[in-house]
C-alpha positions as CSV (number, residue, x, y, z in Angstrom):
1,X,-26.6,-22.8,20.1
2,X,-26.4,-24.0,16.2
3,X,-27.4,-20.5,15.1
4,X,-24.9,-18.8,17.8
5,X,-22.0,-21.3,16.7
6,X,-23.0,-20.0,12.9
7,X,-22.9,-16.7,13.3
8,X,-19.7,-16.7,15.7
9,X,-17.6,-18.8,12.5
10,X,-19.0,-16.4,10.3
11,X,-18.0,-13.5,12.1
12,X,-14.1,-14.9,12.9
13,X,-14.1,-15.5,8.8
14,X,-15.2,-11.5,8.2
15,X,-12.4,-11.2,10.5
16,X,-9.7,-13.1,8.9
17,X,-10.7,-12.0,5.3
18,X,-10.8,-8.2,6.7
19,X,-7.1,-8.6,8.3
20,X,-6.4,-10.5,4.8
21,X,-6.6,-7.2,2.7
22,X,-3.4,-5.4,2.3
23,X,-2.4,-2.0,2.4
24,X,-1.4,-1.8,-1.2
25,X,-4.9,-2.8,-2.0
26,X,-6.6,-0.3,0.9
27,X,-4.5,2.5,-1.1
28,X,-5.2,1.5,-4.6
29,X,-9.3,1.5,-3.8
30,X,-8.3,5.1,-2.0
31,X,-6.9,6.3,-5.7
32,X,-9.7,5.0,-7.1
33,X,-11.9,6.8,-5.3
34,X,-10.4,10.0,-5.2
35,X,-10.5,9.9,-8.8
36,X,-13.7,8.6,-9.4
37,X,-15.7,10.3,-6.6
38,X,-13.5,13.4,-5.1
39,X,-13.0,11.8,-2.1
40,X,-16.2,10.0,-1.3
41,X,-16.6,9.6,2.6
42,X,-12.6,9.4,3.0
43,X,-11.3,13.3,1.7
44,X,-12.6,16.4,1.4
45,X,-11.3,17.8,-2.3
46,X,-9.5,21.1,-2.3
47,X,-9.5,23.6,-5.6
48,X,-8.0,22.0,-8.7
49,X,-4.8,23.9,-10.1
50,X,-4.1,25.1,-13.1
51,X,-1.5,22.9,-15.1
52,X,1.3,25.0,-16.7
53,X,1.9,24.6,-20.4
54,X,4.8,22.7,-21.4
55,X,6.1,22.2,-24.6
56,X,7.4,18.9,-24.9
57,X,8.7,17.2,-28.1
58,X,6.5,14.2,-28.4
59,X,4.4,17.9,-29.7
60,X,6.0,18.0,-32.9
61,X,4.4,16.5,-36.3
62,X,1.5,16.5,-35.2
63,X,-1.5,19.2,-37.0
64,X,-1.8,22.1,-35.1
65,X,-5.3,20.7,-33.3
66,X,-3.6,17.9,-32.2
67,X,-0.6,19.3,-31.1
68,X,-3.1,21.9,-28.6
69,X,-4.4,18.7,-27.1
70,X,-1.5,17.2,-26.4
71,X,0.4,20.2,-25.3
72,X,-2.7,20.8,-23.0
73,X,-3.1,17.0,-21.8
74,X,-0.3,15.3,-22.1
75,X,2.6,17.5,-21.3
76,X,2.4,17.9,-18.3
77,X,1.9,13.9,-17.4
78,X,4.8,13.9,-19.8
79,X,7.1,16.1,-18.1
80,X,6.5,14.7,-15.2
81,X,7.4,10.9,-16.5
82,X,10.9,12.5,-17.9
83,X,11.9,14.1,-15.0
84,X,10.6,12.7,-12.0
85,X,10.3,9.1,-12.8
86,X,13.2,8.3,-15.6
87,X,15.6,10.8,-13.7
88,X,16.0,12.8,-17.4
89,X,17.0,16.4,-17.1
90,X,17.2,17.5,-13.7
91,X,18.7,20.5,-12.5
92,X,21.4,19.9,-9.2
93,X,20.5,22.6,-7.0
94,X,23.0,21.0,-4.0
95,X,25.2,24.2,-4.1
96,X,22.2,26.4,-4.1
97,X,20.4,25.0,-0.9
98,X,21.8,26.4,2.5
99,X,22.9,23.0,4.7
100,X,20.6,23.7,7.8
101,X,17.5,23.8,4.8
102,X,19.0,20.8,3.6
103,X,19.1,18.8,6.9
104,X,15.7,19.9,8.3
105,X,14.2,18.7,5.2
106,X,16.1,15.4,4.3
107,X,18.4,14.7,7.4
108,X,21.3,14.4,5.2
109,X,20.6,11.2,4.2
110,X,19.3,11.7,0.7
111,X,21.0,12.0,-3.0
112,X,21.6,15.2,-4.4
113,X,18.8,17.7,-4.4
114,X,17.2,18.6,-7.9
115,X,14.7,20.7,-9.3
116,X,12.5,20.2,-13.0
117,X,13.9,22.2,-15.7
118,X,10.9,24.2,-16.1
119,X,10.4,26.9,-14.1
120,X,6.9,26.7,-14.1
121,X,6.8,23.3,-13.1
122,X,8.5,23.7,-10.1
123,X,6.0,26.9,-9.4
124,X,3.6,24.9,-10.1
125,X,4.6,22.3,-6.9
126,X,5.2,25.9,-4.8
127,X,1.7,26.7,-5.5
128,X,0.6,22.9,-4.1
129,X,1.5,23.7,-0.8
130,X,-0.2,27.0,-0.9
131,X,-3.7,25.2,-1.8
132,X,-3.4,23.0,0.7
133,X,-3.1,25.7,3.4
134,X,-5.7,27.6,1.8
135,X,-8.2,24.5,1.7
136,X,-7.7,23.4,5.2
137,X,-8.6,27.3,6.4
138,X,-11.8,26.6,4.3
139,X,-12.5,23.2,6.4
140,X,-11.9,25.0,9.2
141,X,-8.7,23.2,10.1
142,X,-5.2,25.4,11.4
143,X,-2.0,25.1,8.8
144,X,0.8,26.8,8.3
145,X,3.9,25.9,5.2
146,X,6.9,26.1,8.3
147,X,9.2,24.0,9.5
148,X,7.1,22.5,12.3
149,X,4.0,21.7,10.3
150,X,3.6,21.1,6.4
151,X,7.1,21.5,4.5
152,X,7.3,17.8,3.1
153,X,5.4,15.0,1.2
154,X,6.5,11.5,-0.5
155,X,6.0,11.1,-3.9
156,X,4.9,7.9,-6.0
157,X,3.5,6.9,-9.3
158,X,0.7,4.2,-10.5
159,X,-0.5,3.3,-13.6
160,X,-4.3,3.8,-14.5
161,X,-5.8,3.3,-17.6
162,X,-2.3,2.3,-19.5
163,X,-1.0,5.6,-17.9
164,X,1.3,6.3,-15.6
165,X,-0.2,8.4,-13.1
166,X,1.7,10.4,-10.3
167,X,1.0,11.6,-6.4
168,X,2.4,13.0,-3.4
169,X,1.3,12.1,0.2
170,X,1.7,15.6,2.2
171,X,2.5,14.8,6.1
172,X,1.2,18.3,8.0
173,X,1.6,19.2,11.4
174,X,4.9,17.0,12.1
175,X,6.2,17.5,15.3
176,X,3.6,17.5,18.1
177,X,4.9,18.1,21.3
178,X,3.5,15.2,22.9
179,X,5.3,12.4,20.9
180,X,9.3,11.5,21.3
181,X,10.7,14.4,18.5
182,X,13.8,16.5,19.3
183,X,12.2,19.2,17.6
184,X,10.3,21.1,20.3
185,X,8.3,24.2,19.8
186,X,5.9,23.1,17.7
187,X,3.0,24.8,19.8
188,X,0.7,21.8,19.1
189,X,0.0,18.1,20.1
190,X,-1.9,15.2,19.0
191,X,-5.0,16.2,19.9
192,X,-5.1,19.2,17.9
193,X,-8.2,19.1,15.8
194,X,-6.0,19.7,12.7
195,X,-3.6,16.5,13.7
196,X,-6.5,14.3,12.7
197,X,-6.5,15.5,9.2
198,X,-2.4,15.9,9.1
199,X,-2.4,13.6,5.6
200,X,-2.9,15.1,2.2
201,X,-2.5,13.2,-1.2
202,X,-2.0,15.1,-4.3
203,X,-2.6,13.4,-7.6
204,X,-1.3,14.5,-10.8
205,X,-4.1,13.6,-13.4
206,X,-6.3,15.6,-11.2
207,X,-4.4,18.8,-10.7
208,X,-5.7,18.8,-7.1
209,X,-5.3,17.8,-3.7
210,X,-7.6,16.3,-1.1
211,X,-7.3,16.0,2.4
212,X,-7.7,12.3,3.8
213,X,-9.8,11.4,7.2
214,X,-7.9,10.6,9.7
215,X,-6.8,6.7,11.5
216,X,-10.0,5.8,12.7
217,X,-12.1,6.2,9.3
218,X,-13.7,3.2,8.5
219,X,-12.5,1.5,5.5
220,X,-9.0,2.9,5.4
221,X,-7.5,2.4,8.8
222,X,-4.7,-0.1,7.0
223,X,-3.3,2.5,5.4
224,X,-2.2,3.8,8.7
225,X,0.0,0.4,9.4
226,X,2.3,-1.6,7.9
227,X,1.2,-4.7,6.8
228,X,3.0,-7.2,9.3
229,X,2.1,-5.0,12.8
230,X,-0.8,-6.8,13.7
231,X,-2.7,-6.3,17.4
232,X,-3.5,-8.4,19.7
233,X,-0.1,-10.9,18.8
234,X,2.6,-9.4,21.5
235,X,3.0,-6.9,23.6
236,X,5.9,-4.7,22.1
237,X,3.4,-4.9,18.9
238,X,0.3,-3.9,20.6
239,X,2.7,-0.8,22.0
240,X,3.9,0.0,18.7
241,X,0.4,-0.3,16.8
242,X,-1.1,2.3,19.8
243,X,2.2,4.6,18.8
244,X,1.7,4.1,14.9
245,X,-2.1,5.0,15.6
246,X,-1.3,8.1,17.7
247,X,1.4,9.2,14.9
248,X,-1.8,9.3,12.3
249,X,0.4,9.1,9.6
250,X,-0.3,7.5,5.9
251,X,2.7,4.7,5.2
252,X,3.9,5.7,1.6
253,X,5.0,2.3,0.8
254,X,1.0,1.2,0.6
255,X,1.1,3.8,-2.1
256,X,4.3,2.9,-4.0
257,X,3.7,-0.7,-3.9
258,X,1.1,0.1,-6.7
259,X,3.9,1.4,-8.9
260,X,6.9,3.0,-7.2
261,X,8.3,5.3,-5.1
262,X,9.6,8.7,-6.5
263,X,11.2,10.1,-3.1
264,X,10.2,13.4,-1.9
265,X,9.3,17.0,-2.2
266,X,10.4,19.8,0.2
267,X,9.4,23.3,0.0
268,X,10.4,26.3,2.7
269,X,9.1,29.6,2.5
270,X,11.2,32.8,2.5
271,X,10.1,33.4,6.8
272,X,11.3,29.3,7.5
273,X,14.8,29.2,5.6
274,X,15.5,32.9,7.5
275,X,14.8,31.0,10.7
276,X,17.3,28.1,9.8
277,X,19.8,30.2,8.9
278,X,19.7,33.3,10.8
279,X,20.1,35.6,7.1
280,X,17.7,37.9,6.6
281,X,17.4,38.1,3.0
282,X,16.8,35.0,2.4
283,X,14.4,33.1,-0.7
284,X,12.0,30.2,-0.1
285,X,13.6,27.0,-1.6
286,X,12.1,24.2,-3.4
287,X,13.6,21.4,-4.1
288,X,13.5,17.6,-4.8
289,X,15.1,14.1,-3.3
């Protein structure tokens, strides 16, 4: 009976220091690992990009070596810091994005959209969504860039190594018919093989994305949760935690509590913003929130 009484104390204080780590740490150890170790057992890594050159000022004075390196390293990081996190030198497109692209993308509810001032910055982002579709058909997983499934992600930053780092977490496969959306037609449900791999997280330093396991992988289920919804304390929780779970859906704010959050990216191709807005010649828009 002592060694039973042992064990069961030591098992309820695994359990309380488990339930003790947050998600901010969970998704800080994720970061860490994608960078580290392409994924480990938590992500399969998809084809790193190529990072445009940018010329950026901090370039000048320096010897010609120098100024290579830093145009080829650092601008990009740069540009990125400028624009997307101090808010310097972005381009309004509000007048240039048709409404119903506007409100299938943000609700209405978000400032003014903006691009970057570079053009092939914000070709660069197209091209994101692109490799992501690409790499999921290599896994063996279904994608497509529409309005039903992958058009939107939530951006953040973080600092590593005295750097400020920057990442988007992609939601695919967004309105399943079997959950409470007013969106029907989607043509697939939660049990979808692809559903279970619906979260992608882009980082910056890496040029690449990698697709993230799904709820129930060990060691990262928090990330799935906010921190207060705990099971097991009242009913209406427990019902909430089983309709968080079935959602499968990373929660941003574990990623932007390591630095901040940067709002979001939307991008619809020529074929989605033609089915919006019933014009035929129609561009695909990107744009950011």
């Amino acid at each position: 009976m002592a060694r039973a009484g042992m064990f069961l104390a030591a098992f309820a204080t695994a359990c309380v220091a488990q339930d003790t780590v947050t998600g901010k740490e969970v998704a800080r150890e994720l970061l860490e690992t994608l960078i580290t170790k392409q994924g480990g057992d938590w992500a399969l890594p998809c084809a790193e990009l190529r990072v445009p050159f940018l010329w950026r000022e901090a370039g000048h004075g320096h010897g010609l070596l120098d100024w290579w390196k830093r145009r080829k390293e650092d601008g990009f990081l740069e540009a990125l810091e400028e624009t997307w996190a101090a808010g310097d030198n972005r381009v309004n497109k509000s007048t240039e994005i048709p409404a119903e692209v506007l409100r299938w993308g943000t609700d209405g509810s978000a400032p003014f959209p903006w691009e970057f001032p570079e053009k092939r910055l914000n070709s660069y982002f197209k091209s994101i969504f692109w490799d992501i579709k690409a790499c999921m058909w290599w896994y063996g997983y279904s994608l497509d860039i529409s309005k039903f499934d992958l058009f939107y992600g939530d951006a953040f930053s973080f600092v590593r190594d005295n750097k400020t780092d920057f990442g988007i977490v992609f939601h695919a496969k967004q309105y399943p018919e079997d959950m409470s959306y007013n969106h029907p037609g989607s043509g697939f449900n939660t049990s979808d093989p692809s559903y279970a791999v619906r979260n992608i997280v882009w980082l910056a330093s890496q040029s690449r994305p990698y697709i993230i396991k799904g709820v129930d992988t060990p060691g990262i289920e928090r990330l799935f949760f906010p921190d207060w919804l705990k099971l097991g304390e009242e009913d209406w929780m427990d019902e909430y935690y089983y309709q968080v779970k079935k959602a499968n859906t990373l929660d941003i704010e574990h990623f932007a509590a390591n630095g901040a959050s940067l709002g979001g990216i939307n991008y619809f191709t020529r074929h989605t913003v033609a089915n919006l807005t019933g014009q035929h010649r129609a561009r695909d828009v990107l744009y950011f929130v």
